[in-house]
C-alpha positions as CSV (number, residue, x, y, z in Angstrom):
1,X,106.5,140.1,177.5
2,X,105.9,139.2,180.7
3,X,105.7,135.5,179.9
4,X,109.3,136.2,178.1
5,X,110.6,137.4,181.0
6,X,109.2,134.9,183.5
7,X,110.8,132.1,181.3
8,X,114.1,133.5,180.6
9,X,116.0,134.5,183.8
10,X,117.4,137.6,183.3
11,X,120.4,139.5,185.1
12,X,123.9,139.7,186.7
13,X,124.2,136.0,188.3
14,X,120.7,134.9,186.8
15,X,120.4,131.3,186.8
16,X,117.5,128.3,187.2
17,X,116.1,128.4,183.8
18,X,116.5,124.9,183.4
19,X,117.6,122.5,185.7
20,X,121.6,122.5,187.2
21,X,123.8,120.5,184.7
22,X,125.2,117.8,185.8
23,X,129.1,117.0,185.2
24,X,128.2,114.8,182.1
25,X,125.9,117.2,180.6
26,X,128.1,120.2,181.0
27,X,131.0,118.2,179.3
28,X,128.3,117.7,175.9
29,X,127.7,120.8,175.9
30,X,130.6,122.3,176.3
31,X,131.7,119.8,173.4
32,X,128.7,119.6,171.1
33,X,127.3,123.2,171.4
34,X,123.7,123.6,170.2
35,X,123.2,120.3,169.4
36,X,122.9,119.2,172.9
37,X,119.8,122.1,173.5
38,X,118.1,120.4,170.3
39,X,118.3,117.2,171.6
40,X,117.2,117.9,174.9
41,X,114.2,119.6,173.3
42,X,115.4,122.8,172.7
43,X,114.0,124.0,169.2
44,X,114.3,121.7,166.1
45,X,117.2,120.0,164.2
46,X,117.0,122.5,161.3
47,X,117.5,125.3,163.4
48,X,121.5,124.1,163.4
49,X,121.6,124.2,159.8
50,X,120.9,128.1,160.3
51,X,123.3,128.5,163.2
52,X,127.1,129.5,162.3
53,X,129.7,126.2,162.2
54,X,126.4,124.2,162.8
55,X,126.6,125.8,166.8
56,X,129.6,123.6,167.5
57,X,132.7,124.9,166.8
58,X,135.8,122.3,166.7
59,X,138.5,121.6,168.9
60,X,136.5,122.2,172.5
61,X,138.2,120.2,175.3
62,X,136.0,120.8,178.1
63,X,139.2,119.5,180.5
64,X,140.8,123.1,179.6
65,X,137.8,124.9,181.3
66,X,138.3,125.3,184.7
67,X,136.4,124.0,187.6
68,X,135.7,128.2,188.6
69,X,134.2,128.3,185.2
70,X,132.2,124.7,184.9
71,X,130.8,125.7,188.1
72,X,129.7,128.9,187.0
73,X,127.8,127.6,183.9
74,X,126.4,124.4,185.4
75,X,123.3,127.0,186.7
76,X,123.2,129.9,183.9
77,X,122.3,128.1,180.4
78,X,119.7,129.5,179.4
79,X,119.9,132.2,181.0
80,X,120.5,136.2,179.5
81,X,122.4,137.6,181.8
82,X,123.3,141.7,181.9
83,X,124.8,144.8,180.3
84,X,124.0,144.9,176.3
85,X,122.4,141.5,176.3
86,X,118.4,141.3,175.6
87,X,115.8,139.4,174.3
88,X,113.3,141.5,171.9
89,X,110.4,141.2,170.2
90,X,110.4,143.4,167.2
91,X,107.9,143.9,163.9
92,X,109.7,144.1,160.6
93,X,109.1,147.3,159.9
94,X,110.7,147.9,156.4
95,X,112.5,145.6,153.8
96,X,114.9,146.5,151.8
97,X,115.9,144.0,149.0
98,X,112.0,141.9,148.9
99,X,114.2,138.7,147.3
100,X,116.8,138.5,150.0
101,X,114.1,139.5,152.5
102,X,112.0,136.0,151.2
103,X,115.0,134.0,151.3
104,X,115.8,134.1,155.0
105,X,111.7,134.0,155.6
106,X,111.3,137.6,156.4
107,X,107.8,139.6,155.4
108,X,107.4,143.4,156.4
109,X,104.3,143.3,159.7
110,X,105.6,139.9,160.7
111,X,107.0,139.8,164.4
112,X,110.9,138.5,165.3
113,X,112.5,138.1,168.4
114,X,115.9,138.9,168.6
115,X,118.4,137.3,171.5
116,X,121.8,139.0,172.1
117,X,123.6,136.7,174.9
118,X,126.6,134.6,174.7
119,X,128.5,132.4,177.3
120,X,128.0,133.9,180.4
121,X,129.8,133.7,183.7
122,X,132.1,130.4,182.1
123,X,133.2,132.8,179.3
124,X,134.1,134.9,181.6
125,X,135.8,133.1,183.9
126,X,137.7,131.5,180.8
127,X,138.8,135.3,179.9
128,X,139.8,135.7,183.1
129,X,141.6,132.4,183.9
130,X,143.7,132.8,180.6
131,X,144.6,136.6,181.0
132,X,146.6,135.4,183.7
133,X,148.1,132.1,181.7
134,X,148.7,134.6,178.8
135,X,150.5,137.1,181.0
136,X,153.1,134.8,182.1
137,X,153.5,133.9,178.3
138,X,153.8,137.0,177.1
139,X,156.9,137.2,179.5
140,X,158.1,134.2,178.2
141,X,158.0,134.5,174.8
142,X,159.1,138.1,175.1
143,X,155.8,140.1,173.6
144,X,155.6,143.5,174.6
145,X,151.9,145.0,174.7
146,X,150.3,148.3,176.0
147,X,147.6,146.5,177.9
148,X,146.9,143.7,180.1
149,X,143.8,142.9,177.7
150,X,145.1,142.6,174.6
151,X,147.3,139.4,176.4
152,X,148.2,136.7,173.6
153,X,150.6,134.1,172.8
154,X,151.6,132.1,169.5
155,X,149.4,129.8,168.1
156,X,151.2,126.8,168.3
157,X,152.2,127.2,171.7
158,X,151.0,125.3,174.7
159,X,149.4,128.2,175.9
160,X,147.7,129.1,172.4
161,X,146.4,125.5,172.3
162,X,145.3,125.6,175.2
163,X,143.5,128.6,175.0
164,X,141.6,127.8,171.7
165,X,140.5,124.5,173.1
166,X,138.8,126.3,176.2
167,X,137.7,129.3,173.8
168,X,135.7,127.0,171.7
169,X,134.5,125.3,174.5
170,X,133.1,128.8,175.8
171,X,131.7,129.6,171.7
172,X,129.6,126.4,172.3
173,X,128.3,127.1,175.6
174,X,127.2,130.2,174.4
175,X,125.5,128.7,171.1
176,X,123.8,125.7,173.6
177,X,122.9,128.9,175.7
178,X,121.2,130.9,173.0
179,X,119.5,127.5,171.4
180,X,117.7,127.5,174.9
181,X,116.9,130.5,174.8
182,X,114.9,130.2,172.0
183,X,113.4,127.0,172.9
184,X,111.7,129.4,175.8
185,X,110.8,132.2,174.1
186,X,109.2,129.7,171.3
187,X,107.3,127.9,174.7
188,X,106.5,131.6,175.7
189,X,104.5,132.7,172.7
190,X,102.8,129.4,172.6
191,X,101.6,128.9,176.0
192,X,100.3,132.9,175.8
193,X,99.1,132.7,172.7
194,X,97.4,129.4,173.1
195,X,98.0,128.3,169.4
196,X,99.6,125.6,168.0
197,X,102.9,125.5,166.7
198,X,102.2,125.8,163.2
199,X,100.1,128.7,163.7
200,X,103.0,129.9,165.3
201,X,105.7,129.6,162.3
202,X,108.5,130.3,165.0
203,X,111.6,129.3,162.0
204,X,115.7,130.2,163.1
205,X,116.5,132.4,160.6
206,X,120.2,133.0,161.7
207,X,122.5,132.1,164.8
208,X,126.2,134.3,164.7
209,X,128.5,134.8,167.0
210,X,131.0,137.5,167.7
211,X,134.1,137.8,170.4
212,X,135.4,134.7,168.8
213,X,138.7,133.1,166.8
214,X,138.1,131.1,164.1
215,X,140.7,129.7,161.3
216,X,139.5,130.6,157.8
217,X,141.0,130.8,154.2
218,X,141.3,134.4,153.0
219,X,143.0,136.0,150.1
220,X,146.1,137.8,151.1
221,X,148.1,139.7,148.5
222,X,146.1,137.7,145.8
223,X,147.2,134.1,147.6
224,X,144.9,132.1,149.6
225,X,146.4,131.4,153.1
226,X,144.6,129.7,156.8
227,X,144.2,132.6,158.8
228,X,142.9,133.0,162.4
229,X,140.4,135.5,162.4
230,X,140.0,137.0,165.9
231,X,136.5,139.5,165.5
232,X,135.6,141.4,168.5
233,X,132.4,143.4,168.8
234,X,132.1,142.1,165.1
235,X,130.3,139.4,163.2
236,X,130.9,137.0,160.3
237,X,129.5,138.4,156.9
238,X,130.0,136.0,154.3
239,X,129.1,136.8,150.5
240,X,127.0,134.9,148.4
241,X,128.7,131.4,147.3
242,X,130.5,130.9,150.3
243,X,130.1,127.1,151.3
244,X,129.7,127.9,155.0
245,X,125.9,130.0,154.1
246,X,122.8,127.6,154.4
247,X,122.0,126.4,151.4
248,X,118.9,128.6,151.3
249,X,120.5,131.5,151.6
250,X,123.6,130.4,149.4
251,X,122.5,132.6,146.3
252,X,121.9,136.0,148.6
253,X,124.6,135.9,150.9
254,X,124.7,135.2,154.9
255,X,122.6,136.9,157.3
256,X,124.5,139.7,159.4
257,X,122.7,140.5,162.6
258,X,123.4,144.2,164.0
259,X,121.5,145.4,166.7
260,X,121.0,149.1,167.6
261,X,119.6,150.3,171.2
262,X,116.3,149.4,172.8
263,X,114.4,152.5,172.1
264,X,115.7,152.3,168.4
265,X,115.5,149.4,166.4
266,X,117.6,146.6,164.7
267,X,119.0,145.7,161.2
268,X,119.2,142.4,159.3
269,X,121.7,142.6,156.2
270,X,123.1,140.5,154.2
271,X,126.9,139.3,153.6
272,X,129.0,140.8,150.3
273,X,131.8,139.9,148.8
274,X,133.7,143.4,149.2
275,X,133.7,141.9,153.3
276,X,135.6,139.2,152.1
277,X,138.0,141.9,150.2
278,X,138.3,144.3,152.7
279,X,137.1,143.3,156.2
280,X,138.1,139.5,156.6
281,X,134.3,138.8,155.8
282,X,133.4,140.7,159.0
283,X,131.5,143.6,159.6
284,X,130.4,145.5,162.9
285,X,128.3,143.9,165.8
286,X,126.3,146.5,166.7
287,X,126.0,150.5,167.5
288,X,128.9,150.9,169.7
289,X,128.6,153.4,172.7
290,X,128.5,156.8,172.8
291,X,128.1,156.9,176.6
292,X,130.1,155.1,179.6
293,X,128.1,153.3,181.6
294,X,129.0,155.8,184.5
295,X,128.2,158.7,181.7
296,X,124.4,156.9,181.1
297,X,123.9,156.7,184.7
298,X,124.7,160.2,185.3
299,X,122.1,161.1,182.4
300,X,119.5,159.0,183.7
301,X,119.1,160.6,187.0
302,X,115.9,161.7,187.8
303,X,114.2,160.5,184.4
304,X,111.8,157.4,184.6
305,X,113.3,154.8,181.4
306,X,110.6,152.6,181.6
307,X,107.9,155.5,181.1
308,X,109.9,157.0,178.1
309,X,110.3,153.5,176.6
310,X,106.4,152.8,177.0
311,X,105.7,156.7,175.3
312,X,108.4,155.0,172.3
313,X,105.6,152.1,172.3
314,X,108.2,149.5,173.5
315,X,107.2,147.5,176.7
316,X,110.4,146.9,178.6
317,X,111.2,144.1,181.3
318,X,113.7,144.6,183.3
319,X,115.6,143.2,186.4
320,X,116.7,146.3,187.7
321,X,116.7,150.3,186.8
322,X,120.6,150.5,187.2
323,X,120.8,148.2,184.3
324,X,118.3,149.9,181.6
325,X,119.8,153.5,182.7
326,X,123.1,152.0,181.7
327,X,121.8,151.2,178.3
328,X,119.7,154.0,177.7
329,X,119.2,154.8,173.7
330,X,121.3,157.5,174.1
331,X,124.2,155.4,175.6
332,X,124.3,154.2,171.8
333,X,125.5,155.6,168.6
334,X,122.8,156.1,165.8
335,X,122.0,152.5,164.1
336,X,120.6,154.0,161.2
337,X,123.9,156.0,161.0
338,X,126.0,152.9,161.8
339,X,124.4,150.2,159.0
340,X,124.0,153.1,156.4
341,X,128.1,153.2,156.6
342,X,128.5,149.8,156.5
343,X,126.3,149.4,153.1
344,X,127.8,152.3,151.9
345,X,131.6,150.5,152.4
346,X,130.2,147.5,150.5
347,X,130.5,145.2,153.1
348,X,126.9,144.7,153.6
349,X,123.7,145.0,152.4
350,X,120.7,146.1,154.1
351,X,117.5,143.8,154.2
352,X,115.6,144.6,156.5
353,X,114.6,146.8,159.7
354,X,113.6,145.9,163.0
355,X,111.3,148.1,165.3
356,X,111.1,146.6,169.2
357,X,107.7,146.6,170.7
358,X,109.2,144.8,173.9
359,X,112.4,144.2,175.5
360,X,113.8,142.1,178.3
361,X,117.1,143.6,179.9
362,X,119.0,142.1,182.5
């Protein structure tokens, strides 16, 4: 763990995990997504056929990405940043459906690690530099909303164009950032180790992303029609069949990735087609709060996190204590709760369960 989290900076404003992109490098990868991490040595080739939309997602124009926001990356990829995101190392701990389990290379006593990050401060600064564009659309195109947040504009506007092409810029970033990611934490088990990569049988098994748009076909009122699906705090969860699965995993359906708190563990299920029926061919992202990070810190007072999470058996690495008090386990909803609902709605199914052993928090 502590070679984890000497290898991937963690933290609000972390940066200098690999060196400061240069202009031509951050235009790649805000273009080509994962693939530039692979081939700058950055895990393997195969691991984009695991990664949703191949970890480039179409239509980036890195020239609708501001220079606030190009500056901001050109230090953090890499890099895991704060809040919710982490990097675990977890035993699977019980399997569910053995066949499905196999398929995506899962065996119960084998160790994962599990990275939840995404664009960092350039999808940020993209948020923010396009709630103001879409404020002044909203004016002009006469949309009334209740909050400044939930700021939009048509499609096939300028605006909307714009937006999408500086969205998907951000979606590759963040796919680029997580491919690196995993290239460290692959070096970091290596190098502590000290055995050889095929010893190691470090494998992708899936890449999705969440907070995203994406145009799909869906069945509405029993026609097919090109939707744009907009999931946030929610993940893709294609059935079996559906063209965009790996091919390995075509006949069980894609891999849905739901993490639950640090103290608690995480889930790895499997797509169905009831998502595409009833959710879109989405289901949830994770727990969900219970707590306010002002309501965590409150609880945390006094108490030492990093003791109780030790007594749980879980090492945890951690820039600072405001950070894990703000996502204490009880911040969360129950997981177990959470991922029995969504199996028993259908959209779903488990495969597996994931019990951390370490954690690195921002």
């Amino acid at each position: 763990m502590r070679c984890l989290y000497q290898k991937i900076p963690a933290g609000v404003g972390s940066s200098g995990a690999i060196p400061r992109l240069s202009s031509k490098d951050e235009r790649r990868v805000l273009e080509t997504g994962a693939r530039w991490a692979v081939q700058e040595g950055y895990g393997h080739p195969e691991d984009l056929h695991y990664t949703e939309e191949g970890g480039c997602l179409a239509g980036a124009d890195a020239d609708e990405v501001s220079a606030r926001a190009r500056e901001r990356g050109s230090t953090q990829l890499g890099t895991l940043g704060g809040g919710n995101h982490f990097v675990e190392l977890d035993v699977i701990d019980e399997v569910f459906l053995p066949e499905v389990a196999a398929a995506f290379g899962l065996e119960a006593g084998n160790l994962a690690i599990f990275i939840h990050s995404g664009s960092r401060g350039l999808g940020y600064q993209v948020c923010d530099d396009f709630l103001a564009v879409m404020g002044k659309a909203m004016r002009k195109y006469d949309i009334q909303l209740p909050d400044r947040q939930l700021a939009c504009a048509p499609l096939d506007s300028e605006e909307g164009r714009r937006y999408l092409a500086a969205m998907a810029g951000a979606a590759n970033y963040a796919w680029a950032n997580r491919q690196v990611m995993m290239g460290l934490a692959e070096r970091a088990l290596l190098e502590t180790l000290d055995i050889s990569p095929r010893e190691l049988g470090f494998r992708l098994v899936y890449d999705v992303c969440h907070n995203i748009a994406k145009f799909e076909d869906h069945l509405v009122e029993g026609r097919e029609q090109r939707l744009c699906v907009h999931r946030k705090g929610a993940t893709r969860a294609f059935p079996p069949g559906a063209a965009q699965v790996p091919d390995a995993y075509r006949e069980v359906g894609q891999p849905v990735l739901i993490p639950g708190d640090m103290g608690t563990g995480s889930y790895v299920l499997a797509g169905t087609q009831r998502a595409m029926e009833e959710s879109f061919g989405s289901s949830c992202h994770g727990a969900g709060r219970v707590k306010s990070r002002t309501q965590a810190l409150k609880s945390a007072q006094g108490r030492d996190l990093f003791l109780e999470m030790k007594e749980r058996g879980v090492t945890l690495m951690a820039s600072g204590r405001r950070t894990v008090a703000e996502e204490m386990p009880e911040a969360y909803k129950n997981i177990h709760l959470v991922v029995d609902a969504i199996e028993r709605a259908g959209i779903s199914r488990k495969v597996a369960r994931l019990r951390p052993v370490g954690v690195v928090k921002g």
